[in-house]
Structure formats: structure tokens, C-alpha cells
MIDOSE-1310 file (N, C-alpha, C; in nm, 2 decimals, decimal comma, always signed):
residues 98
xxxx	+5,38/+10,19/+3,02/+5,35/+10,05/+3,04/+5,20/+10,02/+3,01; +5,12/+10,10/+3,05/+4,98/+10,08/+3,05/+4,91/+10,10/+2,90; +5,05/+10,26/+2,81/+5,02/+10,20/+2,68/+5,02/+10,07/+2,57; +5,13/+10,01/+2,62/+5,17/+9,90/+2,57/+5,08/+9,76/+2,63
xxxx	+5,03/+9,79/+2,77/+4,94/+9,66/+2,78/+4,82/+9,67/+2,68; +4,75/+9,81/+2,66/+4,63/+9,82/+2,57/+4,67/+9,79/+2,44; +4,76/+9,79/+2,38/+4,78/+9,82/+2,26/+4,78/+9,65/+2,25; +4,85/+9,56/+2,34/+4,89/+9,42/+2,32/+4,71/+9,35/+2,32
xxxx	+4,65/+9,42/+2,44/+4,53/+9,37/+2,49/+4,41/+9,41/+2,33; +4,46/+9,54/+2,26/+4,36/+9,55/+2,15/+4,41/+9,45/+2,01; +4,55/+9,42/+2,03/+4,59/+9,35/+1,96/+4,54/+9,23/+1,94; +4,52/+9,15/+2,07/+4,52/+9,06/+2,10/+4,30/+9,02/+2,05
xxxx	+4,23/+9,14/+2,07/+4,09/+9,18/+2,02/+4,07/+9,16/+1,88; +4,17/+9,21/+1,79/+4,14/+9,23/+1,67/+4,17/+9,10/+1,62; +4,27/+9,02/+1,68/+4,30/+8,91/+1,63/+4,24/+8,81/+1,63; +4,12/+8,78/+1,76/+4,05/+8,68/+1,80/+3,88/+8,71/+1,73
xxxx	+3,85/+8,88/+1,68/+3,79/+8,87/+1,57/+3,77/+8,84/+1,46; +3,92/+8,81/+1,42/+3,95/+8,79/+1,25/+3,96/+8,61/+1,27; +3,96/+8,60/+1,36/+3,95/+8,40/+1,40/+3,81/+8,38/+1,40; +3,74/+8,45/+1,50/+3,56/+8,39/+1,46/+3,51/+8,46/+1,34
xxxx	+3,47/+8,54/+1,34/+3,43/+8,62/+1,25/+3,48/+8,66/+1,09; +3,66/+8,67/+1,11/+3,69/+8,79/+0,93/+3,72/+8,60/+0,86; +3,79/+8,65/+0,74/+3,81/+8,58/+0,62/+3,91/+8,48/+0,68; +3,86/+8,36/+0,65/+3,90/+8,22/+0,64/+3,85/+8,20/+0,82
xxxx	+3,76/+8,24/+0,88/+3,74/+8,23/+1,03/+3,67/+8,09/+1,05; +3,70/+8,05/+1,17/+3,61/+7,92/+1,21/+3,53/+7,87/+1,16; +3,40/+7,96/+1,13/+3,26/+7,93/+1,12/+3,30/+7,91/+0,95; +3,36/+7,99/+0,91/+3,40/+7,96/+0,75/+3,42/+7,82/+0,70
xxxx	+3,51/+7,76/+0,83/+3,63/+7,66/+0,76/+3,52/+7,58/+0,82; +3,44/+7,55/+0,94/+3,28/+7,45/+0,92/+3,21/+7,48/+0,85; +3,18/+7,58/+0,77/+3,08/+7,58/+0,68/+3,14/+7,49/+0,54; +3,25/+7,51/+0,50/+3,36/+7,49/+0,35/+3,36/+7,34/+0,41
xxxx	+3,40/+7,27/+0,55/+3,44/+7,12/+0,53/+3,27/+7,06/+0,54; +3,17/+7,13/+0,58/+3,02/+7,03/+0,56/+3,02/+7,08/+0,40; +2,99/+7,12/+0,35/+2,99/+7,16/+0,19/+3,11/+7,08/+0,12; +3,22/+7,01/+0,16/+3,34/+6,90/+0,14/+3,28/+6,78/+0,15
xxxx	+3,19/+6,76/+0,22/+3,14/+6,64/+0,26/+3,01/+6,58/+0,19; +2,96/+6,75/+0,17/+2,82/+6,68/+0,08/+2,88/+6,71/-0,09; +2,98/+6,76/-0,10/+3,02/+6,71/-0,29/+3,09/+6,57/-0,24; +3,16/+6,53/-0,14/+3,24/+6,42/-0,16/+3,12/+6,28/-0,19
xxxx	+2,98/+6,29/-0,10/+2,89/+6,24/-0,10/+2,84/+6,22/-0,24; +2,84/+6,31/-0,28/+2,77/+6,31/-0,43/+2,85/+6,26/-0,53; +2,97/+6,28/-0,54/+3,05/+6,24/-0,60/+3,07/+6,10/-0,60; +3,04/+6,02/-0,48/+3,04/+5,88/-0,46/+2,93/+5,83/-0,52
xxxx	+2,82/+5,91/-0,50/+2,67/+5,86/-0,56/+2,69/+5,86/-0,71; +2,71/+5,95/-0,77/+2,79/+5,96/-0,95/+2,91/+5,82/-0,96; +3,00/+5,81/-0,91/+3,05/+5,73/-0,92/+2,96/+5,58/-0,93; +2,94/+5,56/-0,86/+2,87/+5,44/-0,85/+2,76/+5,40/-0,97
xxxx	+2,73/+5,51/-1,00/+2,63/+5,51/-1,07/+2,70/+5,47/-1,22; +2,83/+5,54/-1,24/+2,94/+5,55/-1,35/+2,96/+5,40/-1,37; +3,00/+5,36/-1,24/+3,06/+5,20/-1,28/+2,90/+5,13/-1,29; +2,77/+5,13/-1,26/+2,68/+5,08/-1,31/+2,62/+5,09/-1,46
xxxx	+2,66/+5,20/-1,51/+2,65/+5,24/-1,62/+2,73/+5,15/-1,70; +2,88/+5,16/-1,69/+2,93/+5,06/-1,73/+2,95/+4,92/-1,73; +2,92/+4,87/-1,67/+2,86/+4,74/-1,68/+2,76/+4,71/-1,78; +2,70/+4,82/-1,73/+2,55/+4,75/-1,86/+2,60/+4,78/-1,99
xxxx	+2,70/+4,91/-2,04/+2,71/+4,90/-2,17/+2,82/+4,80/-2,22; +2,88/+4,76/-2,13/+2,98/+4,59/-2,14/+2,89/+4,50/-2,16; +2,76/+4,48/-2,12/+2,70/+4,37/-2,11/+2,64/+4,39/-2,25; +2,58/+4,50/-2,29/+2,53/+4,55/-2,42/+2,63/+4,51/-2,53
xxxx	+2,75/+4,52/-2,53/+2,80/+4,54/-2,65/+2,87/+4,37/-2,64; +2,88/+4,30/-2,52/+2,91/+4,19/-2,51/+2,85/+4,07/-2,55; +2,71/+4,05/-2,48/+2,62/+3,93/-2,52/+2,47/+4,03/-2,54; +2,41/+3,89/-2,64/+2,26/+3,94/-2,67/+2,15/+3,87/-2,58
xxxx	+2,16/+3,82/-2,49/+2,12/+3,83/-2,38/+2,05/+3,96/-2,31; +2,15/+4,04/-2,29/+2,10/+4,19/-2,23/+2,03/+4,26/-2,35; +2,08/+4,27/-2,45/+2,01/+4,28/-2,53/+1,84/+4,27/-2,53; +1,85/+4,13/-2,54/+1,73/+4,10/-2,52/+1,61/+4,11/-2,43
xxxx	+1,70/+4,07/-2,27/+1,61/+4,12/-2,16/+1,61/+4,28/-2,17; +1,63/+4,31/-2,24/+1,64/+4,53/-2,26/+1,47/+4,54/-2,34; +1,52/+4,44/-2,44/+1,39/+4,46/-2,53/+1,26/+4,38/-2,49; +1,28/+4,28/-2,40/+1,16/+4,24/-2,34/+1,09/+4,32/-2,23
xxxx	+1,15/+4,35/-2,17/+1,12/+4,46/-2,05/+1,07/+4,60/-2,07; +1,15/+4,71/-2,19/+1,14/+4,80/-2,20/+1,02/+4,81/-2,31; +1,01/+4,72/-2,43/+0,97/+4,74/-2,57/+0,83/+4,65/-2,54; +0,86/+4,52/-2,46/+0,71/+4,43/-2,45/+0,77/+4,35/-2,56
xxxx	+0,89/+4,36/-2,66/+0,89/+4,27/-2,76/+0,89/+4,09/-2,69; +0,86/+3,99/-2,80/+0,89/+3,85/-2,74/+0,91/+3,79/-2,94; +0,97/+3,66/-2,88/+1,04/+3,59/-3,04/+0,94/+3,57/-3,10; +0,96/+3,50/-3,20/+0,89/+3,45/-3,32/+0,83/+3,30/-3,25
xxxx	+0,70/+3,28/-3,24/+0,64/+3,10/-3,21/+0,66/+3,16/-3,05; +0,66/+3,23/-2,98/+0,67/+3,22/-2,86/+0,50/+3,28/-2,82; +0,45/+3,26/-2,69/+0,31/+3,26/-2,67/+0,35/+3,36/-2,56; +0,25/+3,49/-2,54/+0,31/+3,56/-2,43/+0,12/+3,56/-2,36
xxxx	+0,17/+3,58/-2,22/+0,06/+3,54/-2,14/+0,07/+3,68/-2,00; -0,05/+3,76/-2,05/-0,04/+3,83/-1,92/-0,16/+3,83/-1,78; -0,08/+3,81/-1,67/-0,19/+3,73/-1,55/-0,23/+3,89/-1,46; -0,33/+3,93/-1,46/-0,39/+4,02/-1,40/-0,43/+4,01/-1,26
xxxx	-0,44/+4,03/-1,12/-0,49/+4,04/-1,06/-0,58/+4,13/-1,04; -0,69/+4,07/-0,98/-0,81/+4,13/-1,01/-0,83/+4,16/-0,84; -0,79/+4,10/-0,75/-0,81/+4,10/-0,62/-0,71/+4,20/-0,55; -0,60/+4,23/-0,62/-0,52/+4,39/-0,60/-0,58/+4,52/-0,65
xxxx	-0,61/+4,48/-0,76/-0,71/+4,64/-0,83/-0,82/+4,65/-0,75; -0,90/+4,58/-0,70/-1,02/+4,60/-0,60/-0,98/+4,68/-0,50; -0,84/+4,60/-0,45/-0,84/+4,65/-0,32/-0,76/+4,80/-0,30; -0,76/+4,82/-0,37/-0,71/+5,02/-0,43/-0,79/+5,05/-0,46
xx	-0,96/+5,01/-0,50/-1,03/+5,05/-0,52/-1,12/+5,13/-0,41; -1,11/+5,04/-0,30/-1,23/+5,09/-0,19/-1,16/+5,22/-0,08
């Protein structure tokens, strides 16, 4: 009897090792579901990003509008007869100055 309690009681050891500690154990399956959580995160951040991406090249291939605010923004271009005016503050650059 007393062999059979040890053998249940070492049984019962090896088994509660391979739960904290061996392959696929506790600390495993929290480590794999926070690492689940930060690709699922990222993946939402890509996403979002995807459908903003898309938009703009709908808007691009749609009207010249975008177009345009693309090339005014990015390039400095402006039309033909149009007057461009740039207003400097001079009272912000000072005050980065001191």
C-alpha cells in the first residue's frame, strides 16, 4: 500500500510539474496569449491604416481635387494668375529664440 501511495503521490509530482513548468505549461499559455494580444493590436493598427490608405487612393484616382490639395501641400505648387502669400511670424521665432 505504501508502494502504491508513493508512486500515485510521485505521479501526481511529475504531473503538476509539467503544468507549471514542461511544454505547453501555464506560464507558456500567458506568455503565447499576451504575445496574441500585441499582434492582434498591431494588426488593427495595419488595418486601419489599410483602409486609410484606401481612401486616399479612391480619392486620387476619383477627383482632382485631391489631386491638387496633394500638390499644393506636398510640392508648394499654386495655378496659373493665382498670387501666393506667405505670413511669417516673427513673434514665435523670437520666442524659441531666448
Amino acid at each position: 500500500m505504501k508502494i502504491s501511495t508513493a508512486l500515485f503521490v510521485l505521479l501526481l509530482v511529475l504531473l503538476q510539474y509539467r503544468l507549471w513548468f514542461g511544454n505547453g505549461s501555464m506560464t507558456e499559455v500567458h506568455h503565447l496569449k499576451n504575445q496574441i494580444s500585441q499582434v492582434e493590436e498591431a494588426n488593427r493598427k495595419v488595418k486601419e491604416r489599410n483602409l486609410s490608405l484606401t481612401a486616399e487612393v479612391h480619392d486620387l484616382k476619383q477627383g482632382q481635387e485631391a489631386i491638387e490639395e496633394r500638390a499644393r501641400s506636398e510640392m508648394g505648387m499654386i495655378k496659373y494668375d493665382e498670387t501666393f502669400y506667405q505670413i511669417i511670424d516673427y513673434s514665435g521665432s523670437q520666442a524659441n529664440t531666448k
